[in-house]
C-alpha positions as CSV (number, residue, x, y, z in Angstrom):
1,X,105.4,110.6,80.4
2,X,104.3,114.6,79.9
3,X,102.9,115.6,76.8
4,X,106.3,117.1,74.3
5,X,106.0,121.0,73.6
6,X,105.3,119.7,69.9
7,X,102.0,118.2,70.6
8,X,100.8,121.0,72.9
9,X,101.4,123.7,70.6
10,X,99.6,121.7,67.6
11,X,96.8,121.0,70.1
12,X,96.6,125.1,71.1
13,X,96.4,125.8,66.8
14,X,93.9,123.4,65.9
15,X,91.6,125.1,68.6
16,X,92.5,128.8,67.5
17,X,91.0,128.1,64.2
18,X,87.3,128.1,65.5
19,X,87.5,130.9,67.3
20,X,88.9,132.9,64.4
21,X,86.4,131.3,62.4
22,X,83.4,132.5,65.1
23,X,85.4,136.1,65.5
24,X,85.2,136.6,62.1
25,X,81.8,135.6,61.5
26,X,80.2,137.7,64.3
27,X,82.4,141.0,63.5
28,X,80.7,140.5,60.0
29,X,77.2,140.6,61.4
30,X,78.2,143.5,63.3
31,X,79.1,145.4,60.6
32,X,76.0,144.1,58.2
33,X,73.8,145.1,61.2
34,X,75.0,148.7,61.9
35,X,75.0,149.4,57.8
36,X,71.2,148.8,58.4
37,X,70.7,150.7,61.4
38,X,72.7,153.2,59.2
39,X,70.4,152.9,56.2
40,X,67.2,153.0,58.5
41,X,68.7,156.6,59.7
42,X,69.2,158.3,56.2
43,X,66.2,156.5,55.4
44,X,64.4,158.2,58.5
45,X,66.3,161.7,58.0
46,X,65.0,161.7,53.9
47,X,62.0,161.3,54.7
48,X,61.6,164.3,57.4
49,X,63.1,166.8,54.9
50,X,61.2,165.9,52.5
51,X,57.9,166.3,54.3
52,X,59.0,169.3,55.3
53,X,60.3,170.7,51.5
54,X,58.8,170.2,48.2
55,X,58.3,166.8,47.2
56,X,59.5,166.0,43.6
57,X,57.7,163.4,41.7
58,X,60.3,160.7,40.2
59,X,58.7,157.7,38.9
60,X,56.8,155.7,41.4
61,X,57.7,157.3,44.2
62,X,55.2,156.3,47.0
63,X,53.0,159.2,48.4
64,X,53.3,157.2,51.9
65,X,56.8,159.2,52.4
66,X,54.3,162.5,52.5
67,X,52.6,162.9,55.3
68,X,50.1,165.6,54.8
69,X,49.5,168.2,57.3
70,X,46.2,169.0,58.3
71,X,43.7,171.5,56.8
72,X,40.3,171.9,58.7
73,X,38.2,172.0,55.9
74,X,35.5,168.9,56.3
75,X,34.8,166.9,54.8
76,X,37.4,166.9,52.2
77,X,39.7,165.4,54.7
78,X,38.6,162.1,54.4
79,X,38.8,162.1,50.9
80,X,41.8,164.0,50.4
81,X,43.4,161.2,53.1
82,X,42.3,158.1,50.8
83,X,43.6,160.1,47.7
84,X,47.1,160.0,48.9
85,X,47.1,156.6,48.8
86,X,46.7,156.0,45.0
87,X,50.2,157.9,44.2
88,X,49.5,161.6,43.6
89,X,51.4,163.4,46.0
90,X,50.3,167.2,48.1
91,X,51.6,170.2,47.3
92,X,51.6,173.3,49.2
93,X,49.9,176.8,47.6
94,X,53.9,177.7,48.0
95,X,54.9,174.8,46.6
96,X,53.2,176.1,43.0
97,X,54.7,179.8,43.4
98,X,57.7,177.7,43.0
99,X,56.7,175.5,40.4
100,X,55.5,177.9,38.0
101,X,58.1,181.1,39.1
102,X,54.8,182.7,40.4
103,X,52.2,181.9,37.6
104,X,54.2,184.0,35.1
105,X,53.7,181.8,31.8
106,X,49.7,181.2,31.3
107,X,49.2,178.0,28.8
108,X,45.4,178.8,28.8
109,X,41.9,179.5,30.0
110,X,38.4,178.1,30.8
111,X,34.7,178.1,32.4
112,X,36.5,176.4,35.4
113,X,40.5,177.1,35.7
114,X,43.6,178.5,34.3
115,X,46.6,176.3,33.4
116,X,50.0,177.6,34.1
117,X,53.4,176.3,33.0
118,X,55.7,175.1,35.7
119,X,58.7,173.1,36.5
120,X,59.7,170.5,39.6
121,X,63.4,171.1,40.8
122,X,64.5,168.0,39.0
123,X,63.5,169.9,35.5
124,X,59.9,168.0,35.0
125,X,58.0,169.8,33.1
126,X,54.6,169.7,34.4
127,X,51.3,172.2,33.6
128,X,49.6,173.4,36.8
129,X,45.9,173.7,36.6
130,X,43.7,176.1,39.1
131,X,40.4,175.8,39.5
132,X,38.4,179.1,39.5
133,X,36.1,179.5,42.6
134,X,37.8,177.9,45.1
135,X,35.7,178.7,47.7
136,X,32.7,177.2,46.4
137,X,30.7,174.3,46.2
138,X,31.1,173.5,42.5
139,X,34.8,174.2,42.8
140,X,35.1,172.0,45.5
141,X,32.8,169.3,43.7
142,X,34.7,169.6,40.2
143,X,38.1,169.3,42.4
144,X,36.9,166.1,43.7
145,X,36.1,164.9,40.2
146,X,39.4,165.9,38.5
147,X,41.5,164.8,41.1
148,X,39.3,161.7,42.7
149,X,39.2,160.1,39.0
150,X,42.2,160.2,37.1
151,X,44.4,159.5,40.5
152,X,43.0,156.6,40.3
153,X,44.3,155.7,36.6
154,X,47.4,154.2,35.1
155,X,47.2,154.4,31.2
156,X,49.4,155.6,28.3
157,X,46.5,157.6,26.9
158,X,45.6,159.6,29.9
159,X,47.3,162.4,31.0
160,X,49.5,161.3,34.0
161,X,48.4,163.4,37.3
162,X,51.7,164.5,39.5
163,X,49.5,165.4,42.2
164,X,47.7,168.5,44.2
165,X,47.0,171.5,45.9
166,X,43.9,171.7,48.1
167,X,44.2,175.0,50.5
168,X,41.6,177.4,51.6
169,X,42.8,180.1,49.1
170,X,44.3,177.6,46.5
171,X,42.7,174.2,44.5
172,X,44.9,172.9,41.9
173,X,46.2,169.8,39.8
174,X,49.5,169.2,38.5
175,X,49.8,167.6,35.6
176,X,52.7,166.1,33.4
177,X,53.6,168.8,30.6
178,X,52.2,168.4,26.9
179,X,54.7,169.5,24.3
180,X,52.6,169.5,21.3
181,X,49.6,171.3,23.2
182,X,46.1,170.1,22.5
183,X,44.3,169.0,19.1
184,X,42.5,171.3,18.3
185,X,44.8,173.7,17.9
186,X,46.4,171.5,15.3
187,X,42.8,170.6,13.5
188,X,41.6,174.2,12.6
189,X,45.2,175.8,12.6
190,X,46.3,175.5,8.9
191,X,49.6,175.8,9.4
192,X,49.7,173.2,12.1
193,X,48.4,170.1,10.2
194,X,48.7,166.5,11.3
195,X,49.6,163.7,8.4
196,X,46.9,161.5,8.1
197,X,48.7,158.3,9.2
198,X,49.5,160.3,12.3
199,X,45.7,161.6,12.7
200,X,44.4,158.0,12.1
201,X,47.3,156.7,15.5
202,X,45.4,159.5,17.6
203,X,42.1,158.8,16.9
204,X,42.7,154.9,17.9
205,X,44.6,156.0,21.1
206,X,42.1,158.3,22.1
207,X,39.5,155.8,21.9
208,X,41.7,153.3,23.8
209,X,42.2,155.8,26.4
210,X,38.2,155.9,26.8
211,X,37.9,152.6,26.7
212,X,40.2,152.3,29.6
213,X,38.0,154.7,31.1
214,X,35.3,152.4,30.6
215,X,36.1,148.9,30.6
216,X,39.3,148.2,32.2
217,X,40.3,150.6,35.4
218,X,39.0,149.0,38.8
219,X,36.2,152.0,38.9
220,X,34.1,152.7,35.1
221,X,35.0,156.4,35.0
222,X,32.5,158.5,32.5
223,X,34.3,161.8,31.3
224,X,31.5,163.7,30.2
225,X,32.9,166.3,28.2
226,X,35.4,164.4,25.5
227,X,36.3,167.1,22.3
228,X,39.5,168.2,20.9
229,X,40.9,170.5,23.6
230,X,40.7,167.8,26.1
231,X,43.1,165.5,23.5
232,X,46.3,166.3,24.5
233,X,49.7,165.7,22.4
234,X,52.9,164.8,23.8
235,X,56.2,165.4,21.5
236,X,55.4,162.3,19.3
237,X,52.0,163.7,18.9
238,X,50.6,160.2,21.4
239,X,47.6,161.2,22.5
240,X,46.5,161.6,26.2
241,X,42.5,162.5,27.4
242,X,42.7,164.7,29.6
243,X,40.6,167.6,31.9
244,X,38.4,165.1,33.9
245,X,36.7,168.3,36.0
246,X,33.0,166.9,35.0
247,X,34.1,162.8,35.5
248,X,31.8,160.6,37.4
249,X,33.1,157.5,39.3
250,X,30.4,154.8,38.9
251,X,30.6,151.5,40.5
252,X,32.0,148.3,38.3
253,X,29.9,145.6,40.3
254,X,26.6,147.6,40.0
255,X,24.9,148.8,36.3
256,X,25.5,152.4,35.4
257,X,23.3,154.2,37.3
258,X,21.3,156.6,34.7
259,X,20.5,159.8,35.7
260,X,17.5,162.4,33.9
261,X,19.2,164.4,31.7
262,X,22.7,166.1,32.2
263,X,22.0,169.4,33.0
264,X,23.9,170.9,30.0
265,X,26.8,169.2,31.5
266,X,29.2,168.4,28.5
267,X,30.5,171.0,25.7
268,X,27.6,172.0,22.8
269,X,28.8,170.3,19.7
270,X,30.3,167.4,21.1
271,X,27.8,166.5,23.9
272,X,25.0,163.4,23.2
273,X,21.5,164.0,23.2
274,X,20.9,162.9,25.9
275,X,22.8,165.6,28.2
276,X,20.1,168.4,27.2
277,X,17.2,166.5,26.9
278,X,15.3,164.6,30.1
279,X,16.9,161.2,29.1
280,X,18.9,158.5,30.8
281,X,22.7,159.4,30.6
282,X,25.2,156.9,30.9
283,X,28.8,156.0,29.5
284,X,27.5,155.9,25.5
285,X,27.7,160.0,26.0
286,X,31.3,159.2,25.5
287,X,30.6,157.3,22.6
288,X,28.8,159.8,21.3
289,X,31.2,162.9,21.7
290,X,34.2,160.8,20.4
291,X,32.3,160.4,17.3
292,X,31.8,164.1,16.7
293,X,35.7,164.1,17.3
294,X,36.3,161.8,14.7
295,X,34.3,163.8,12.4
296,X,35.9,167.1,13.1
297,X,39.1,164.6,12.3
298,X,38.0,163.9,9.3
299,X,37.3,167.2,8.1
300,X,40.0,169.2,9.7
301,X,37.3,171.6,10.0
302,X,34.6,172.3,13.1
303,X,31.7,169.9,12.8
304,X,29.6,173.8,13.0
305,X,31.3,176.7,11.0
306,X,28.8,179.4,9.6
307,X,31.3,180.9,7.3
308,X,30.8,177.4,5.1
309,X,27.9,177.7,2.7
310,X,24.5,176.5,4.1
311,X,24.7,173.2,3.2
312,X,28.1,172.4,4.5
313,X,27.3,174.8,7.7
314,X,26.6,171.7,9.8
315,X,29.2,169.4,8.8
316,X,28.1,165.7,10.4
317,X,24.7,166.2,8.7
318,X,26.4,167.3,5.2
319,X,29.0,164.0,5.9
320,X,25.8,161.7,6.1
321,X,24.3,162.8,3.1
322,X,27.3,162.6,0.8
323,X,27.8,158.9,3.0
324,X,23.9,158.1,2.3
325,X,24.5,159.1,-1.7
326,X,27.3,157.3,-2.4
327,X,29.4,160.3,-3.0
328,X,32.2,160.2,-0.4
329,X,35.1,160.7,-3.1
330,X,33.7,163.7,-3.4
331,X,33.4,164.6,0.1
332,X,36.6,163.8,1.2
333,X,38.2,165.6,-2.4
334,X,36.2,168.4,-0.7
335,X,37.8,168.0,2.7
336,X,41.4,167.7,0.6
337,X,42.0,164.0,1.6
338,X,44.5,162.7,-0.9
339,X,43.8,158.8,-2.4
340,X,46.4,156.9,-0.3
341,X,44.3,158.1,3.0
342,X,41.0,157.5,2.1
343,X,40.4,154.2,3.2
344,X,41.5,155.1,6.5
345,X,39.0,158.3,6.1
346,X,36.2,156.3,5.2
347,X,37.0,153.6,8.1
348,X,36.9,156.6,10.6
349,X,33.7,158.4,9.2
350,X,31.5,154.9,8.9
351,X,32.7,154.7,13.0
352,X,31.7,157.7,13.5
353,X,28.4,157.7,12.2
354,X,28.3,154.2,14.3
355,X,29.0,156.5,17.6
356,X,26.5,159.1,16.9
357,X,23.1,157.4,16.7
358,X,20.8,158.8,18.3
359,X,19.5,156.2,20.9
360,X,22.5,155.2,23.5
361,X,22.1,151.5,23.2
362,X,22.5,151.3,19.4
363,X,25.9,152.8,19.6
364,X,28.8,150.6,20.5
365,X,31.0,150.5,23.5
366,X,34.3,151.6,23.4
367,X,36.3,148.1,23.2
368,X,34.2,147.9,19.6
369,X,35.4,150.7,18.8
370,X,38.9,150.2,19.7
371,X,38.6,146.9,17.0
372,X,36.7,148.8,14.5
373,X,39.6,151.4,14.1
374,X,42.2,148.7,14.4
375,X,40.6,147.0,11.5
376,X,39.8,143.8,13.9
377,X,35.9,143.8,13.8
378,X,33.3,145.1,10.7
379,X,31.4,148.3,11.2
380,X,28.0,147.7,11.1
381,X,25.3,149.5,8.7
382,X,24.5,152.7,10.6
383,X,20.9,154.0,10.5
384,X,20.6,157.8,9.8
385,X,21.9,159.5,12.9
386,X,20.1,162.5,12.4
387,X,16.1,160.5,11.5
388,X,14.7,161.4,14.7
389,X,15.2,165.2,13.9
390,X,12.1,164.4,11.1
391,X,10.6,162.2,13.3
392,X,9.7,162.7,17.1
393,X,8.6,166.4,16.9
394,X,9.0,167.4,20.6
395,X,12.7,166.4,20.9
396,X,13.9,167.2,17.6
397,X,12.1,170.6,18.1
398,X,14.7,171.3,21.2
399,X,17.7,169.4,19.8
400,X,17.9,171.3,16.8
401,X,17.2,174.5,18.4
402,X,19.7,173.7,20.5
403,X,22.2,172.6,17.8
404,X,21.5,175.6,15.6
405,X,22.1,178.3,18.8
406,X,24.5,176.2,20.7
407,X,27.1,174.9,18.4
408,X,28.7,178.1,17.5
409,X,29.6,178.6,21.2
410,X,31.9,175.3,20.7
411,X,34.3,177.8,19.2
412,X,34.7,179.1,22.2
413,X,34.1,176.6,24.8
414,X,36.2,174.0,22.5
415,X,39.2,175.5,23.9
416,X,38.4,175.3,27.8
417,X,41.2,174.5,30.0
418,X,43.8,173.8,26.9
419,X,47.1,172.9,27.8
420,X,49.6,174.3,24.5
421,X,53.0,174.2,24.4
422,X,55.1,177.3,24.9
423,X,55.8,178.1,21.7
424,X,51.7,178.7,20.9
């Protein structure tokens, strides 16, 4: 007997199911693989415009999507090709025209560049440094420094680096934008005063951004030249080191490698010893200028300032005496810190005096410094920072003459490269 119409027809469903099953499956893999081929193509077609406009940092975005076009100017190339791989992105000497409406608002001034308000097409903010020089050697070397050290870093107490300009006629960094300008304009402005609590916050997060420098990025990075102009301020007054045109990259595996003397590297009032005499100089420089910030923290006031009376002129060595006599209620009644504050103000002065020895390896490394301020760890009794000015004729002989001529051109120097805000 034949097979009823009944049973065929059930037969022909039970296979059409599969097949719609498979149909449906495939046309969905289709369509899943031609939205990535579509992807892929934006993807692609982003990419080409924006090597060929100007790129706009926004967050992490990865400076492999830039691909830099070539300047013959060896052997920076090198360099400049292994830069772009830590982040900062390339600009174009056009590129900052744009940024900064042609260099119309000036921020501020220094022995090596001028820093220029700007603002990416997104409505960043950013300050555009340019080095002076740019065709020489020590523009080209202090480039390398600025750029080469702190593209390297990721901390929130360094100033975050947006990226560069490196052209025959043009070398510049861009840098994020600092609302509240730089410290010193708020330490010996009167009528821009920080509240203590606040002060205290920036002296610890400066010294955990040097410590960072230090101890904990994947190269020990040595500033050279730490003071209150290169403390930056962002709206909540967090502090951010900054200007790293005389940092040194040293090698983490290998022992800092000393080197005679730092050729007056550094700024006079703030710089150790060691940089203008022919002594080893290593990272405890940095120790040393932070605690000549501290003290110029403490007293509001310019650690040199020949208007004060004779005895005060020099204000670390007038600090130590009143420290040394037991009289620092009325030192800090002098320097108009109220009684709530003054534990804090003594805690910062005993560091200080702790960072300013006079031999490097008696002053403590950044991470005890970090503890000291954070109340973690005691300060140790500090000898007299100053002894060796009684003691060992032929240096003392230069290092107070060059204290006595030099510090006065701080008040000058103390503002190189200062990034203020635009209502300074």
């Amino acid at each position: 007997m034949s097979n009823s119409p009944s049973n065929s027809s059930s037969s022909s469903n039970r296979l059409s199911v599969p097949v719609i099953i498979t149909i449906v499956v495939l046309c969905g893999i289709v369509q899943i693989v031609v939205v990535i081929l579509i992807i892929r193509c934006v993807q692609k077609i982003i990419r080409s415009s924006a090597n060929s406009r100007v790129m706009t940092p926004s967050g992490s975005t990865p400076s492999s999507m830039y691909k830099e076009s070539r300047i013959e100017m060896e052997p920076m190339e090198e360099f400049l090709h292994n830069l772009l791989k830590d982040k900062p992105l390339r600009f174009t000497p056009q590129n900052l025209v744009d940024f900064t409406q042609n260099y119309v608002e000036k921020l501020g001034s220094g022995g090596n560049g001028a820093v220029y308000k700007g603002q990416f097409p997104d409505g960043t903010q950013v300050a555009v440094k340019v080095l002076h020089g740019t065709s020489s050697k020590k523009a080209e070397e202090q480039f390398m420094a600025e750029v080469g050290t702190i593209g390297r870093t990721c901390h929130i107490n360094l100033v975050k680096l947006y990226g560069f300009c490196f052209d025959t006629t043009v070398k510049a960094v861009v840098y994020e934008f600092m609302e509240n300008g730089s410290l010193d304009q708020h330490l010996f402005d009167p009528k821009r005063r920080i509240e203590w609590a606040k002060l205290y916050e920036i002296a610890t997060g400066t010294a955990k951004g040097i410590r960072y420098l230090h101890q904990e990025c994947q190269h020990k990075i040595v500033h050279y030249d730490i003071k209150p102009a290169n403390i930056l301020l962002t709206a909540d007054f967090l502090p951010k080191v900054a200007d790293f045109g005389l940092a040194k990259l040293c090698d983490r595996q290998k022992k800092a490698k000393p080197t005679g003397g730092g050729g007056g590297r550094g700024t006079p009032g703030y710089a150790a010893p060691e940089m203008w005499l022919p002594l080893p100089v290593t990272h405890k420089c940095d120790v040393y200028s932070f605690g000549m910030l501290l003290l110029e923290m403490l007293g509001k006031r310019r650690n040199y300032d020949a208007k004060q009376v004779e005895s005060r002129e020099w204000f670390p060595m007038w600090v130590w005496r009143k420290y040394e006599q037991g009289e620092m209620e009325s030192m800090m009644s002098a320097c108009g810190i109220e009684e709530e504050d003054r534990d804090k103000a003594e805690r910062m002065c005993r560091v200080a005096f702790s960072c300013i020895q006079y031999q490097p390896e008696s002053r403590p490394d950044m991470n005890c410094v970090v503890k000291m301020l954070e109340w973690k760890q005691q300060i140790p009794a500090a000898d007299n920072p100053f002894e060796h000015m009684n003691t060992d004729s032929s240096s003392s002989a230069l290092w107070s003459s060059i204290t006595s001529t030099t510090f006065s051109s701080s008040r000058e120097t103390g503002k190189d490269d200062t990034v203020v805000s635009s209502s300074s």
